[in-house]
C-alpha positions in Angstrom: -69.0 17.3 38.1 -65.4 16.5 36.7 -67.2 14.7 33.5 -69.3 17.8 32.8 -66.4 20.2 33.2 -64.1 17.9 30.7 -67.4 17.8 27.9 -66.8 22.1 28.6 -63.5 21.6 28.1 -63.5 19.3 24.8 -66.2 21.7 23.6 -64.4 25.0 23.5 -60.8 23.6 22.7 -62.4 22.0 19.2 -63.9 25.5 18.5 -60.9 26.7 18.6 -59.1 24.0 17.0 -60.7 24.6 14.0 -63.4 21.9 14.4 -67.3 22.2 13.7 -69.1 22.3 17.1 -72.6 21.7 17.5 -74.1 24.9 19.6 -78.0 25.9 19.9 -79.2 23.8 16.9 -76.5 24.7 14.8 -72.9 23.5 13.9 -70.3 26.7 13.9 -66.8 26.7 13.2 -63.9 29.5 13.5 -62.9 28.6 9.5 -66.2 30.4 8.4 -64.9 33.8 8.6 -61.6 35.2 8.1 -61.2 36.6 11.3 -63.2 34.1 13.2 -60.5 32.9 15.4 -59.2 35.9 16.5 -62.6 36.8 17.3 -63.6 33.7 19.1 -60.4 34.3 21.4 -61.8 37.8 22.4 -65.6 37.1 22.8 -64.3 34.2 25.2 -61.1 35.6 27.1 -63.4 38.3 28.0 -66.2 35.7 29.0 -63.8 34.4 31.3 -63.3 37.8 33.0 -67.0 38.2 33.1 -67.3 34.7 35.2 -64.9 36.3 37.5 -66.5 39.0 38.2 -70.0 38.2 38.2 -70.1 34.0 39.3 -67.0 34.3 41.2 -67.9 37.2 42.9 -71.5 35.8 44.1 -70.0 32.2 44.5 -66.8 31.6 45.8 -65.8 28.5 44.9 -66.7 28.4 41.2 -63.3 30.7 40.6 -61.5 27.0 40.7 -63.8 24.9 37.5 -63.5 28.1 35.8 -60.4 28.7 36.1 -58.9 25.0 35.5 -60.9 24.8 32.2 -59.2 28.7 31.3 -55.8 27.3 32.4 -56.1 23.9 29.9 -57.1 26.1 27.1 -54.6 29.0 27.6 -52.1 26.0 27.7 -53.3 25.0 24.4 -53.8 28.6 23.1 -52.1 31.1 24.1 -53.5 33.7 22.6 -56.4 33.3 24.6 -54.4 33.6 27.5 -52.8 37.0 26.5 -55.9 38.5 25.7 -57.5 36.8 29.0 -55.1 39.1 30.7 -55.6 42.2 28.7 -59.7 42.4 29.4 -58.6 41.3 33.0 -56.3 44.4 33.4 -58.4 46.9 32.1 -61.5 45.7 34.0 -59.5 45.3 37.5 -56.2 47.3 37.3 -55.0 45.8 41.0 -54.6 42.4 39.1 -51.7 44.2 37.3 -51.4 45.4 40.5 -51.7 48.8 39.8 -53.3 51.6 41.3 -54.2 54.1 38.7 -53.6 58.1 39.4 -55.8 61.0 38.0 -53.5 62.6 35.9 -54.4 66.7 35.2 -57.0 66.9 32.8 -59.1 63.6 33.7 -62.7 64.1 34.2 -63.7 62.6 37.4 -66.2 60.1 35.6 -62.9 58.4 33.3 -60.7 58.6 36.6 -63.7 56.1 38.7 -63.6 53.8 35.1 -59.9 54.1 35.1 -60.3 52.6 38.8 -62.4 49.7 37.7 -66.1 51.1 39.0 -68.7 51.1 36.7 -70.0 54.3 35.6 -73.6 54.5 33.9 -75.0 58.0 33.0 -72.8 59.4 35.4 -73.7 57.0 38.1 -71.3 55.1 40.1 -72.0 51.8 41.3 -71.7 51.5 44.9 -68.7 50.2 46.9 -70.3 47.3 47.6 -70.6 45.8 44.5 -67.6 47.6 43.2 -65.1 45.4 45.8 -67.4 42.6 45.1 -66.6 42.2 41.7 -63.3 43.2 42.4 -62.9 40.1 45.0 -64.1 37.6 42.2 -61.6 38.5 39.6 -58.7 38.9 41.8 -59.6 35.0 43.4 -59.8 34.1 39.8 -56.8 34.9 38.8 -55.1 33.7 42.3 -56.9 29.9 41.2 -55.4 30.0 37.5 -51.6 30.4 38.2 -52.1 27.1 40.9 -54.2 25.1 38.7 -53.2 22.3 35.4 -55.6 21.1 33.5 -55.5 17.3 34.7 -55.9 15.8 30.8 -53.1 18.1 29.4 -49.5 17.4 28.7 -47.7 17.9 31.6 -43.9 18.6 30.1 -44.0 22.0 29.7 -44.3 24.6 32.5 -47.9 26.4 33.6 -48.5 29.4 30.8 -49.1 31.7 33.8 -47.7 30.0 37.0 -47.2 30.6 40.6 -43.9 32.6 40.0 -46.9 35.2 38.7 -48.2 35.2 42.2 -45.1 35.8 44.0 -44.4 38.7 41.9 -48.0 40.1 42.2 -48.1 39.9 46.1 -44.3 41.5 45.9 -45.2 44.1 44.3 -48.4 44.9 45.7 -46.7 45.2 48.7 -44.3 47.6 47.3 -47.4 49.8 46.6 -48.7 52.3 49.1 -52.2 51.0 50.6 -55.2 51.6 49.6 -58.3 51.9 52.0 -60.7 49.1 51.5 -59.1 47.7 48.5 -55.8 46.6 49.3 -56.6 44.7 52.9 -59.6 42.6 50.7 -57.0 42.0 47.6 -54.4 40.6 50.2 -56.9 38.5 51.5 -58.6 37.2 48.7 -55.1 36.6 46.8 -54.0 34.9 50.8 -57.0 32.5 50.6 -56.9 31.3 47.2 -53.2 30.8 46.8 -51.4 31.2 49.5 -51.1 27.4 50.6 -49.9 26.9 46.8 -47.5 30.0 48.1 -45.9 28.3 51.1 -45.7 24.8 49.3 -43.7 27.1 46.7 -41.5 29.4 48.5 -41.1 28.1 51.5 -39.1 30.3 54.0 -39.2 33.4 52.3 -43.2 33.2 52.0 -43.0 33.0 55.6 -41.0 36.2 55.8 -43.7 38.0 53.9 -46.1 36.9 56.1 -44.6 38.2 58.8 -43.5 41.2 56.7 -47.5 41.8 56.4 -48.3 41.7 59.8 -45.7 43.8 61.1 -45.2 46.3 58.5 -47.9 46.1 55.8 -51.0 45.8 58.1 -50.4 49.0 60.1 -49.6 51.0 57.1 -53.2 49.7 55.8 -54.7 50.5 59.0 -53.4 54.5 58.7 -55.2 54.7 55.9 -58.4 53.1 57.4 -61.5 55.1 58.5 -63.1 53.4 61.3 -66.5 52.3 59.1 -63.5 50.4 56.7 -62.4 48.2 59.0 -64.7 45.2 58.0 -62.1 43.6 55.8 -58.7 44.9 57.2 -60.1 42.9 60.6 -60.2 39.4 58.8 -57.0 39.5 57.1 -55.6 40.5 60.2 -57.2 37.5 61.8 -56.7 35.4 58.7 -52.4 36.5 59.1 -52.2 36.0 62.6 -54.0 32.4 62.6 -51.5 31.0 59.9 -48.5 32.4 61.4 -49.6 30.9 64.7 -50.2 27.8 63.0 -47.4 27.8 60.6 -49.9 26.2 58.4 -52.1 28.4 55.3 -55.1 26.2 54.8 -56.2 24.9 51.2 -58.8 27.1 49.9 -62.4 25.8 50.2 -63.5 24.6 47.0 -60.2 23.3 45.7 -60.9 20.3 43.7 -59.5 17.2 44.5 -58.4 13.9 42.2 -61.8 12.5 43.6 -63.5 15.1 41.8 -62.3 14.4 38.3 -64.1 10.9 39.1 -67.3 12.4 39.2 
């Protein structure tokens, strides 16, 4: 509910605001310590990254609460933002986008963590779970640079915008693709943001469109095995259907001014 979301909201802007906050039985403030600030914006920037790739990834539509509430308060601080983005880039390097290389000397474990799996007595988590998590951060961050907090000032410009977006999806597509990963980035990063996109840009969104289905998707596809193809299959469909429509449709779970009245 929009009320419950704003009590969130109030909650962890007054913690870091300096003001006592009531929390498990006990009133806690940043001003207690030194460093308590600084280590308030980390503990939570990085709990931010963690709701992307754990609640995001399982449940699609929360990346948009979560990521309204991140938006209001990186407005407000932006130091949380800056280290929001550090924790996000280590954690998923496509978000950069970047696709890290195994430089000589790498072990084969630090190269897979470099990569964003998660490697636990020399155990790699499966693919699965691997592009799952990596789905849920990347539609994270697509839902942050559309989204204002509603209650905020409104004068000055988004921290982290939709000019963001453009330049991720330009530059991603200036990357050689990956099998698997790139075809479910584009189409995660297509879904979330791309009717914000084409509200944005315009004509030249439309050219990358195209530009994706002409010249991105079959470079994708040569670097496809044929048991990969789950994901390369729906963004081709997802591409062709919005072109043929001239229309990207709003991501499910965007919430509307009705929401706010709940």
């Amino acid at each position: 509910a929009g009320s419950k979301l704003r009590e969130v909201f109030d909650k962890i802007n007054n913690l870091l605001s300096g003001k006592p906050v009531q929390t498990e039985g006990q009133t806690v403030s940043v001003t207690q310590h030194p460093q308590g600030l600084e280590f308030v914006c980390y503990k939570l920037a990085e709990k931010f990254v963690r709701h992307g790739e754990g609640e995001v990834s399982f449940h699609r539509d929360s990346a948009f609460p979560i990521a309204v509430v991140l938006s209001g308060i990186w407005e407000l601080h932006p130091r949380v933002g800056d280290i929001f983005l550090a924790h996000l880039h280590k954690k998923c390097p496509y978000s950069v986008p970047f696709y890290p290389v195994r430089k000589e000397g790498t072990s084969m474990e630090e190269y897979q963590r470099m990569l964003g799996y998660e490697v636990h007595d020399s155990k790699v988590e499966e693919q699965d779970h691997f592009l799952k998590r990596m789905s849920g951060m990347i539609r994270l961050y697509a839902a942050i640079i559309q989204l204002r907090w509603p209650y905020g000032n409104k004068q000055g410009a988004h921290p982290h915008g939709l000019s963001y977006g453009w330049r991720w999806l330009a530059q991603i597509l200036n990357l050689e693709p990956l099998a698997d990963v790139t075809a479910m980035l584009l189409l995660d990063f297509l879904e979330v943001c791309g009717n914000a996109l084409m509200k944005q840009y315009g004509i030249q969104f439309w050219k990358t469109m195209f530009f994706i289905q002409k010249s991105y998707i079959p470079r994708i596809e040569a670097v496809t095995s044929s048991g990969q193809m789950g994901c390369l299959s729906r963004l081709k469909n997802f591409v062709q259907k919005c072109l043929q429509a001239e229309e990207i449709p709003l991501p499910k779970g965007i919430l509307t001014p009705s929401f706010w009245r709940t």
